[in-house]
C-alpha atoms as a printed R data frame, in Angstrom:
    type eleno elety resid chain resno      x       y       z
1   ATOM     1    CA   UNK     A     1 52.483 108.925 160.326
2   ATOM     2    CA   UNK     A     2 48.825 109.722 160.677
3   ATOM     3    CA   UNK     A     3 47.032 109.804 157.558
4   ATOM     4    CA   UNK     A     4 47.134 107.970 154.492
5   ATOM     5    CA   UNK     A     5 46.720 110.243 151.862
6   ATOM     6    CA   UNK     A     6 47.692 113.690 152.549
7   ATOM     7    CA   UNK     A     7 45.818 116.717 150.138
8   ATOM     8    CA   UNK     A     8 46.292 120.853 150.442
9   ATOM     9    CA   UNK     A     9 42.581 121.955 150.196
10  ATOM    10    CA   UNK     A    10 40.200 125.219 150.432
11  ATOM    11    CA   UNK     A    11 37.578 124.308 152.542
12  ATOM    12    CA   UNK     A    12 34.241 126.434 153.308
13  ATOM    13    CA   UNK     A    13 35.536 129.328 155.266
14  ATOM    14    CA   UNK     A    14 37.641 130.069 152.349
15  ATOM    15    CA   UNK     A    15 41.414 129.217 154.352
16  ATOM    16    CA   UNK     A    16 43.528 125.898 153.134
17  ATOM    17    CA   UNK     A    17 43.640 123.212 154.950
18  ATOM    18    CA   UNK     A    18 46.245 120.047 155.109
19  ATOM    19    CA   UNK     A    19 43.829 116.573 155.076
20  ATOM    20    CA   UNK     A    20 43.320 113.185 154.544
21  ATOM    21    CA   UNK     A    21 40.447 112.801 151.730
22  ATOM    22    CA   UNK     A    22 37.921 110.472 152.924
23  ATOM    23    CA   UNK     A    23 37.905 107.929 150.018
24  ATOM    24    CA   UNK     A    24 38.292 104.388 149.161
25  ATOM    25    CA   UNK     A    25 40.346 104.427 145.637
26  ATOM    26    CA   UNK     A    26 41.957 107.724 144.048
27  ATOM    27    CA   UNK     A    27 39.458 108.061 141.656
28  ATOM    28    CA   UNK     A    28 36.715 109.113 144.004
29  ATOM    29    CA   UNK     A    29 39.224 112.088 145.080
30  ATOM    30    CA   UNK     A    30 38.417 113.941 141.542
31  ATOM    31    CA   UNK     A    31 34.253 112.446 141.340
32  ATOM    32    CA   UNK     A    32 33.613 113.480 144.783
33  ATOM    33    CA   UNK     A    33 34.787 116.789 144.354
34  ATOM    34    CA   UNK     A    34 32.974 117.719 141.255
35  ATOM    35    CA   UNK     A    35 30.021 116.852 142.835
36  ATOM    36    CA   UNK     A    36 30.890 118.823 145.975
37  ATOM    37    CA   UNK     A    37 30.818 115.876 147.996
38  ATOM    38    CA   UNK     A    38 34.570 115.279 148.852
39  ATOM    39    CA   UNK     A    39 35.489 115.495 152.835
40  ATOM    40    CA   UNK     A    40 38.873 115.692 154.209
41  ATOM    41    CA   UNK     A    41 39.589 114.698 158.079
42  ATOM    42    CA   UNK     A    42 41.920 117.639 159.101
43  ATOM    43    CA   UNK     A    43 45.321 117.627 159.980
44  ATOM    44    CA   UNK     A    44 47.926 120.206 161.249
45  ATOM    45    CA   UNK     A    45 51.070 120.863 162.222
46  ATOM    46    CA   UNK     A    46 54.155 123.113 162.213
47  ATOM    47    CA   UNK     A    47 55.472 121.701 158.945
48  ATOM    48    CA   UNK     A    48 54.124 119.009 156.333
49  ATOM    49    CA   UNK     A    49 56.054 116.083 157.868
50  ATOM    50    CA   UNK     A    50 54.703 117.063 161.394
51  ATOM    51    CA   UNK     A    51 51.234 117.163 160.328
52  ATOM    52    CA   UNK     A    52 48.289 115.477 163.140
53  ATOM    53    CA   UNK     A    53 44.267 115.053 163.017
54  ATOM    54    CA   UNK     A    54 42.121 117.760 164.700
55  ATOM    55    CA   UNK     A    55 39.337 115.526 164.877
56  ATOM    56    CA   UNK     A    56 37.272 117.831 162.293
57  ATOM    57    CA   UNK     A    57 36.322 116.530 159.276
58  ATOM    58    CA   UNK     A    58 36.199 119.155 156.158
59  ATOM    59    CA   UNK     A    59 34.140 119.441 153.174
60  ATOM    60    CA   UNK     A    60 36.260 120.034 150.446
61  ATOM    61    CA   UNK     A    61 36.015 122.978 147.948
62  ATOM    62    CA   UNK     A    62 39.097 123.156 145.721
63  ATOM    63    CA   UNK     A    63 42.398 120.652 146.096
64  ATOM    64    CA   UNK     A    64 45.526 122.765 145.737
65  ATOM    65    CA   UNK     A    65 49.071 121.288 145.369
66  ATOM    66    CA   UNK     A    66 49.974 119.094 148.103
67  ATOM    67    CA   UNK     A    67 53.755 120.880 148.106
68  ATOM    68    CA   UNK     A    68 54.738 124.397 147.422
69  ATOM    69    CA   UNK     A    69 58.546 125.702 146.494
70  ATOM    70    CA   UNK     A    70 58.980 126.570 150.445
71  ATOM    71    CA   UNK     A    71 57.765 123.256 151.775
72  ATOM    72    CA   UNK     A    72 60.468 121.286 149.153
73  ATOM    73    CA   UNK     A    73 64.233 122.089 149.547
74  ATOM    74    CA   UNK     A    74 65.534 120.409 146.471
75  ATOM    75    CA   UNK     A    75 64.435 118.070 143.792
76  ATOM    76    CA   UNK     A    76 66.528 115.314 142.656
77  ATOM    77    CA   UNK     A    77 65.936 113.371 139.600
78  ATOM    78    CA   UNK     A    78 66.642 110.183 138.642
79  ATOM    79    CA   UNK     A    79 67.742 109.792 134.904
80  ATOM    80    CA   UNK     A    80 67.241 106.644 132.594
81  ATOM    81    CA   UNK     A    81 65.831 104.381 134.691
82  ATOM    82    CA   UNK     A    82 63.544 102.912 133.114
83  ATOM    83    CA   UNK     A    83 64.612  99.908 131.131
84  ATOM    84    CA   UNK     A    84 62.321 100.237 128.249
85  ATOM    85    CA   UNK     A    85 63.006 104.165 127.812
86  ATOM    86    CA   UNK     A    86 66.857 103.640 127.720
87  ATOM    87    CA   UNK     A    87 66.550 101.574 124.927
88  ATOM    88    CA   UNK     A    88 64.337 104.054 122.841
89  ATOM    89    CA   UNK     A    89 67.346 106.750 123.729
90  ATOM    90    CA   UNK     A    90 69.682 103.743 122.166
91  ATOM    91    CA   UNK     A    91 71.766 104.182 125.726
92  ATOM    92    CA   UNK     A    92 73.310 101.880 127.887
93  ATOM    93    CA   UNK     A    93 71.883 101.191 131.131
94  ATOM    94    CA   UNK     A    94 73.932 103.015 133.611
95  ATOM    95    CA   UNK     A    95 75.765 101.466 136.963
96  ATOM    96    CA   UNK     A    96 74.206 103.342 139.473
97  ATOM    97    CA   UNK     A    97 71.300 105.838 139.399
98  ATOM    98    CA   UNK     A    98 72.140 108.929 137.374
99  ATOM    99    CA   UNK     A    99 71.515 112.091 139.270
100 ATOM   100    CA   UNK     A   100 70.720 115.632 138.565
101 ATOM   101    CA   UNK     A   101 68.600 118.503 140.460
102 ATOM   102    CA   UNK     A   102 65.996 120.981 139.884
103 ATOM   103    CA   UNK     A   103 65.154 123.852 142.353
104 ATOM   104    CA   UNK     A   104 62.673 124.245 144.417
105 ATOM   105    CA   UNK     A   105 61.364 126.519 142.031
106 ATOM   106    CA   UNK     A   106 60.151 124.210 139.976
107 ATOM   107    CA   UNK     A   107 57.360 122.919 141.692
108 ATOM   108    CA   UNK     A   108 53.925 123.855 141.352
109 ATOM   109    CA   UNK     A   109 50.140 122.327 141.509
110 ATOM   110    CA   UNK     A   110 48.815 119.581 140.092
111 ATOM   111    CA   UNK     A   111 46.451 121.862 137.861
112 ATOM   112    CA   UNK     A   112 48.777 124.538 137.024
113 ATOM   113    CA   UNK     A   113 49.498 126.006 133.556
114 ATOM   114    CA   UNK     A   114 53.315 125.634 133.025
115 ATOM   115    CA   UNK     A   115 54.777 128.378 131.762
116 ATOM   116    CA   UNK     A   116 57.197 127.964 129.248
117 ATOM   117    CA   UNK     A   117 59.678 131.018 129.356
118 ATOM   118    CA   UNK     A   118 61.362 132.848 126.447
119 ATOM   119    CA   UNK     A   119 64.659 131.361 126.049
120 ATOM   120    CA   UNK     A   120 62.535 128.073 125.129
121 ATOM   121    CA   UNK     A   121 61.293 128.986 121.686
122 ATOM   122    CA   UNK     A   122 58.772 126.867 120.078
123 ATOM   123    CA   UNK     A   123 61.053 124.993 117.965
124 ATOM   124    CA   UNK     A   124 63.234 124.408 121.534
125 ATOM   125    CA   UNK     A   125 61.496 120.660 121.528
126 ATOM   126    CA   UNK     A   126 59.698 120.853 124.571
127 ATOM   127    CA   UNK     A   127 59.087 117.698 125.950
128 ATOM   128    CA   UNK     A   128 57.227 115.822 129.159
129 ATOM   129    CA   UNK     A   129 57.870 112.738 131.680
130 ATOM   130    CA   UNK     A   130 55.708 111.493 133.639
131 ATOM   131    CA   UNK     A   131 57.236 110.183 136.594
132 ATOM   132    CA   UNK     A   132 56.407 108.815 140.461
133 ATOM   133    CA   UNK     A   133 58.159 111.228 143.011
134 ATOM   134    CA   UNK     A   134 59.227 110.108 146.120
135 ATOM   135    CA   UNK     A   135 58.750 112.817 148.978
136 ATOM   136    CA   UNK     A   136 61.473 112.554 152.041
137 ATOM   137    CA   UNK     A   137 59.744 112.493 155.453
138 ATOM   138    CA   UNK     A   138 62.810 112.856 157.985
139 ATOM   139    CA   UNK     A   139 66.046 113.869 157.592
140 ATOM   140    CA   UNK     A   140 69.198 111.545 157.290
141 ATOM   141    CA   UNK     A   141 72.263 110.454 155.591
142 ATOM   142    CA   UNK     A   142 73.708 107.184 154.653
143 ATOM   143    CA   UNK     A   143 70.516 105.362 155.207
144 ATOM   144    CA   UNK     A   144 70.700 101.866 155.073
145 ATOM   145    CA   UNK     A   145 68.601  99.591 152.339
146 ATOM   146    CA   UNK     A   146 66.150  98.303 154.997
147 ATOM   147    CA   UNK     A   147 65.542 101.669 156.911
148 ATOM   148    CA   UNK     A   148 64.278 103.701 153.896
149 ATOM   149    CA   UNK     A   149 60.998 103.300 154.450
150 ATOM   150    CA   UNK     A   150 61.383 104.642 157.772
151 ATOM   151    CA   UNK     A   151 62.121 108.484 155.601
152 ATOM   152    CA   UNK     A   152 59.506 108.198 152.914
153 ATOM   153    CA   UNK     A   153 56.608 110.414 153.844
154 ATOM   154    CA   UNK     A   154 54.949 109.121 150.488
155 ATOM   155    CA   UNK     A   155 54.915 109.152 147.157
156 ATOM   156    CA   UNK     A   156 53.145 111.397 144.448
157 ATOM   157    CA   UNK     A   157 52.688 111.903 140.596
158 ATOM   158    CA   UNK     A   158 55.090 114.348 139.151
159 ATOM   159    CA   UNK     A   159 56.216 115.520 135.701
160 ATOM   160    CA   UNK     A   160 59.690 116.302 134.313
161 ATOM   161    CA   UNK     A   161 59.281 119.263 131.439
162 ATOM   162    CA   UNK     A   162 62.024 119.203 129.807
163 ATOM   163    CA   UNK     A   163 63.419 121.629 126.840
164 ATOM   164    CA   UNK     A   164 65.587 118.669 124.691
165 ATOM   165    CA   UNK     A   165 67.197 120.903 122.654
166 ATOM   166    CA   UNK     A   166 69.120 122.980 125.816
167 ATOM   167    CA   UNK     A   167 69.745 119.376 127.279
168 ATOM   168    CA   UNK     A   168 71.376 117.232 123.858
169 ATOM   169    CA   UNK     A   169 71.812 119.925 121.293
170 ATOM   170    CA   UNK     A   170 75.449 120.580 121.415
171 ATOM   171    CA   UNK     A   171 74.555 123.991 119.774
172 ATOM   172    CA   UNK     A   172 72.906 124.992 123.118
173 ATOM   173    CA   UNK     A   173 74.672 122.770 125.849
174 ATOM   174    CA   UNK     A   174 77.874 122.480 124.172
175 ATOM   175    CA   UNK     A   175 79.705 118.879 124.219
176 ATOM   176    CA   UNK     A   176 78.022 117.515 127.167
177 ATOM   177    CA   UNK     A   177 74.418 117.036 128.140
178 ATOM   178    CA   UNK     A   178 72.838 119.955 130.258
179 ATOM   179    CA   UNK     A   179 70.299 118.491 132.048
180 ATOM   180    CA   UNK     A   180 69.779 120.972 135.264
181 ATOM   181    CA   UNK     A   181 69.092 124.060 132.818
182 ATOM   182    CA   UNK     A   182 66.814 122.523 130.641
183 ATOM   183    CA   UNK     A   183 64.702 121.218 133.286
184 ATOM   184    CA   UNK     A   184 64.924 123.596 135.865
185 ATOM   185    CA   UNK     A   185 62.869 126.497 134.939
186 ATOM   186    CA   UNK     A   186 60.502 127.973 137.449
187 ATOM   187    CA   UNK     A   187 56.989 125.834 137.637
188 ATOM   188    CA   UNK     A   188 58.439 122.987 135.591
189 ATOM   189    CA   UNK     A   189 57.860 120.017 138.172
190 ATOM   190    CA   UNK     A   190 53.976 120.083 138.791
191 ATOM   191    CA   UNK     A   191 53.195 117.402 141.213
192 ATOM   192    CA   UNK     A   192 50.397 115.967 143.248
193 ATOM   193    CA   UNK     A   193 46.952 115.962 143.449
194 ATOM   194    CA   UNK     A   194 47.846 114.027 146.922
195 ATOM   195    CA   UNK     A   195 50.693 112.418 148.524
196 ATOM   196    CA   UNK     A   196 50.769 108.649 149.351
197 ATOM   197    CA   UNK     A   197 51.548 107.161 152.533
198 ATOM   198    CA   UNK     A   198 54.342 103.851 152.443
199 ATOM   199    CA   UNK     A   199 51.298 102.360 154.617
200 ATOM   200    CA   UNK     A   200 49.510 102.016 151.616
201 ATOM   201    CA   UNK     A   201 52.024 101.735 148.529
202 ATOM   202    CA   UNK     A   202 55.141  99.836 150.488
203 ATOM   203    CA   UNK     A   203 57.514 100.560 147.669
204 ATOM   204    CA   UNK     A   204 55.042 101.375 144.981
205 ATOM   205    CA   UNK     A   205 56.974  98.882 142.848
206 ATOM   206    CA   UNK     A   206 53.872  98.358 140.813
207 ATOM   207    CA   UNK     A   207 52.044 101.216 140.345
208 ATOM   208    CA   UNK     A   208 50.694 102.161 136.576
209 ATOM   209    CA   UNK     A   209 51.957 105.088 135.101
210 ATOM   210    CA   UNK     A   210 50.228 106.589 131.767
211 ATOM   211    CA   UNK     A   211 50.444 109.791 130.270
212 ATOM   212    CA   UNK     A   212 48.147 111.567 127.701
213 ATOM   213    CA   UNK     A   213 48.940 114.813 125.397
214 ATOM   214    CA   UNK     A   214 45.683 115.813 124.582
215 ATOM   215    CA   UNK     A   215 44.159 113.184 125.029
216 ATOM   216    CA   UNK     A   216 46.787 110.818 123.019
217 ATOM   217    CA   UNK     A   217 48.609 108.174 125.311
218 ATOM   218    CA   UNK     A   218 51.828 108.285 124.786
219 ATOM   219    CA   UNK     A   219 53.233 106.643 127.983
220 ATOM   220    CA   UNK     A   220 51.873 103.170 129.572
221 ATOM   221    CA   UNK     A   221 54.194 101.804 131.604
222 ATOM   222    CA   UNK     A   222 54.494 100.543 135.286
223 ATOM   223    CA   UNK     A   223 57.008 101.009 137.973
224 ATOM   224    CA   UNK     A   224 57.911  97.241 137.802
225 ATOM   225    CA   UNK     A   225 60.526  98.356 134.922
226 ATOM   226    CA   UNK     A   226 62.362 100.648 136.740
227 ATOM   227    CA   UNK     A   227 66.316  99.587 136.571
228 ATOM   228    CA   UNK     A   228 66.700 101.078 140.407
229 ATOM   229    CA   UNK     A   229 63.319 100.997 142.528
230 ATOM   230    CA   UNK     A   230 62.405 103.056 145.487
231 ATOM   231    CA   UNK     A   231 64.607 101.540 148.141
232 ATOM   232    CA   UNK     A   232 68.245 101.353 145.906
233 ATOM   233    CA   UNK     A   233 67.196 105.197 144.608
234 ATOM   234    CA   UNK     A   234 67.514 106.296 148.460
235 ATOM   235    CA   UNK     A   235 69.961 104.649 149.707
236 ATOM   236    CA   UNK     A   236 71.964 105.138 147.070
237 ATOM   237    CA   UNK     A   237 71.416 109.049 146.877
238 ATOM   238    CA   UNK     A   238 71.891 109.013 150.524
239 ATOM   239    CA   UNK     A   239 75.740 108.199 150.568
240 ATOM   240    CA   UNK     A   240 77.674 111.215 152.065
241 ATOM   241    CA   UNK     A   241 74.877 113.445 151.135
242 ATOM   242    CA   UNK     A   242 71.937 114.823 153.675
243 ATOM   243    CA   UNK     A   243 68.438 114.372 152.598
244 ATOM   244    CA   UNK     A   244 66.207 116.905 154.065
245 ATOM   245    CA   UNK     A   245 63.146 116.427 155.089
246 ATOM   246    CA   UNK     A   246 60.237 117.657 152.218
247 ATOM   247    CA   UNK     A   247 63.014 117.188 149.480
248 ATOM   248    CA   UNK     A   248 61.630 115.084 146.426
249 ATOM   249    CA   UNK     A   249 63.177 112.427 144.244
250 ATOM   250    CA   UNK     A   250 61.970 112.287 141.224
251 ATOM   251    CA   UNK     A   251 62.611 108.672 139.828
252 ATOM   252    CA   UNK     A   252 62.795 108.596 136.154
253 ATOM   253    CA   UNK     A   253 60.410 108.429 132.780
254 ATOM   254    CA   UNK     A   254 59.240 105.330 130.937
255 ATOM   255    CA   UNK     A   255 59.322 104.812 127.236
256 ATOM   256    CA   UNK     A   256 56.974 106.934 125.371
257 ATOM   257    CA   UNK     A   257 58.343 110.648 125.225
258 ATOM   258    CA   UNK     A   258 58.583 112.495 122.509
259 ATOM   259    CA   UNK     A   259 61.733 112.469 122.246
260 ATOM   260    CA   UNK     A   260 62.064 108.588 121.640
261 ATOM   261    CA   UNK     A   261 59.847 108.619 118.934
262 ATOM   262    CA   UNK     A   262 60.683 108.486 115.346
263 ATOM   263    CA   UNK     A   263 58.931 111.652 114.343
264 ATOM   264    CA   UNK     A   264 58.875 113.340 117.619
265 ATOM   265    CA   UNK     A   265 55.385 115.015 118.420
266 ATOM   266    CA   UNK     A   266 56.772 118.047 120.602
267 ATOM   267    CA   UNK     A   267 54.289 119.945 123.054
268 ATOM   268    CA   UNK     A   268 53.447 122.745 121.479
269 ATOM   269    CA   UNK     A   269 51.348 125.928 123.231
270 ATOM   270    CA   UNK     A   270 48.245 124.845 124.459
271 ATOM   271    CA   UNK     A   271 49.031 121.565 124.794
272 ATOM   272    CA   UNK     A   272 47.332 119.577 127.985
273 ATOM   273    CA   UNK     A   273 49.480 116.969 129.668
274 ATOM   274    CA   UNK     A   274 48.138 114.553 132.174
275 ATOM   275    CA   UNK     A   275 50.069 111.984 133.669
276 ATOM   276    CA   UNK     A   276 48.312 109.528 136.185
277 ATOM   277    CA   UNK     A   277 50.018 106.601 138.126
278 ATOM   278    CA   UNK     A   278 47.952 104.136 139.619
279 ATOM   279    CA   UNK     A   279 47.166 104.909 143.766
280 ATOM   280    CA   UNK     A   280 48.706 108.356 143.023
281 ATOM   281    CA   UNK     A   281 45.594 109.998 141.163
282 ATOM   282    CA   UNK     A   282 46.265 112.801 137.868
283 ATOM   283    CA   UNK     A   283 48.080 116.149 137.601
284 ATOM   284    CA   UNK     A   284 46.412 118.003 133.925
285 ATOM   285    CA   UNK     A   285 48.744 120.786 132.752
286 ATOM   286    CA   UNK     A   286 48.148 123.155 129.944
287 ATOM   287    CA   UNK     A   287 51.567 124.423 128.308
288 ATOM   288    CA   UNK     A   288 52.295 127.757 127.734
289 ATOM   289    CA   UNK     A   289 54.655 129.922 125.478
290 ATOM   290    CA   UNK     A   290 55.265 133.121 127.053
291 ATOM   291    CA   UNK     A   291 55.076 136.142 124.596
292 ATOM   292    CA   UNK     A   292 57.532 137.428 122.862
293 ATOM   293    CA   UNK     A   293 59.821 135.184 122.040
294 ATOM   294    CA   UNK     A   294 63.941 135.996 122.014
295 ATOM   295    CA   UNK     A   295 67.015 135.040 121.448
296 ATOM   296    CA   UNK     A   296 69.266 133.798 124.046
């Protein structure tokens, strides 16, 4: 591909833009454009995985999400996979990577305020999990371990919102766990600010990930202690099964949610989430309840 790191940006005559920020660690993405100095060389194309330099370079005004709900057809998630977060659920490592989807739907910006709908009531244990997304750059099936990296178009920072008490509470999900439901309500995978090239992250086998609730780590982990990394997640997920191009992969949660914790600290309305893995930059999320809470 053609860029490194790919943002969705307003620029000066007020239209957005696909670029590649012009920066030399993803910190400057967020200091540069506070101080209205961030550029972007411009790309375009017909779709996001077809996307080529103009030759302009763009001054920056706002970043928007890097995907939208019509750019990703599906969202597939990888459950406990990381080692150290299996073992606060008191589970067993699984013998393959555990799957489960979320719509396309579910995706929204980086700096978006997650709405929480009214089936999930306060009390519903609303949880986060921060997690490194992989984002499918070409279409295929049955890919073989040492041609994944030919259908990564990169990677970026995404988080998992989960309602815990529509997933384990066999009072809402019955006997088994319901995992699509209670993750898969409309805005509930924000992603971004910018999407990674393989040119610069390989694997991203050791990228940090840390998440804050207000300011309060809770997560600090790394993508070294994921039980299936980047290359095992695709080809496995790729057996007898198509993935399309813009698709995501979502590839599990470290330790550190709430609901590993011994007195679980639930979001609650109003709550800000940020979640930042190292070469990926931050997504910041306010929470919140919509009115007029019912019963299901």
């Amino acid at each position: 591909m053609s860029w490194n790191r790919l943002i969705q940006f307003k620029a000066e005559d007020g239209n957005l833009h696909y670029g590649d920020p012009v920066i030399s660690s993803p910190s400057d993405l967020q200091t540069l454009l506070a101080s209205g100095q961030l550029k972007a060389r411009e790309l375009a194309g017909p779709d996001i995985t077809s996307l080529k330099p103009t030759g302009q370079e763009l001054l920056v005004k706002e970043i928007t999400g890097p995907l939208s709900p019509s750019d990703v057809p599906i969202v597939r998630c990888i459950g406990l996979n990381y080692q150290k977060h299996i073992q606060e659920g008191g589970r067993k490592p699984p013998p393959y990577p555990s799957i489960f989807i979320k719509s396309s739907a579910t995706i929204t910006s980086w700096n978006a305020n997650v709405t929480v709908p009214t089936i999930v009531h306060p009390t519903d244990e609303l949880d986060y999990e921060g997690e490194m997304c992989i984002v499918i750059g070409k279409t295929g099936s049955n890919i073989p371990a040492d041609k994944v990296e030919d259908y990564i178009l990169g990677y970026t920072t995404g988080n998992d919102v989960s309602a815990r008490k529509w997933q384990r509470d066999p009072a809402f999900a019955g006997g088994v766990p319901q995992w699509c439901f209670a993750k898969g309500f409309d805005g509930w995978c924000p992603v971004g600010p910018m999407i990674v090239s393989p040119k610069v992250l390989g694997f991203a086998d050791k990228q940090s990930l840390r998440t804050w609730v207000n300011g309060d780590l809770r997560q600090d982990s790394d993508t070294s202690d994921l039980l299936f990394g980047v290359k095992e997640i695709v080809r496995f997920a790729s057996q007898g099964t198509t993935l399309e191009a813009g698709s995501i992969i979502m590839t599990g949660t470290p330790a550190g949610v709430a609901m590993g914790m011994a007195e679980p600290k639930y979001l609650i309305d109003g709550d800000i989430v940020e979640i930042e893995i190292g070469g990926l930059g931050r997504i910041r999320n306010r929470m919140v309840f919509a009115k007029d809470q019912a019963q299901p």
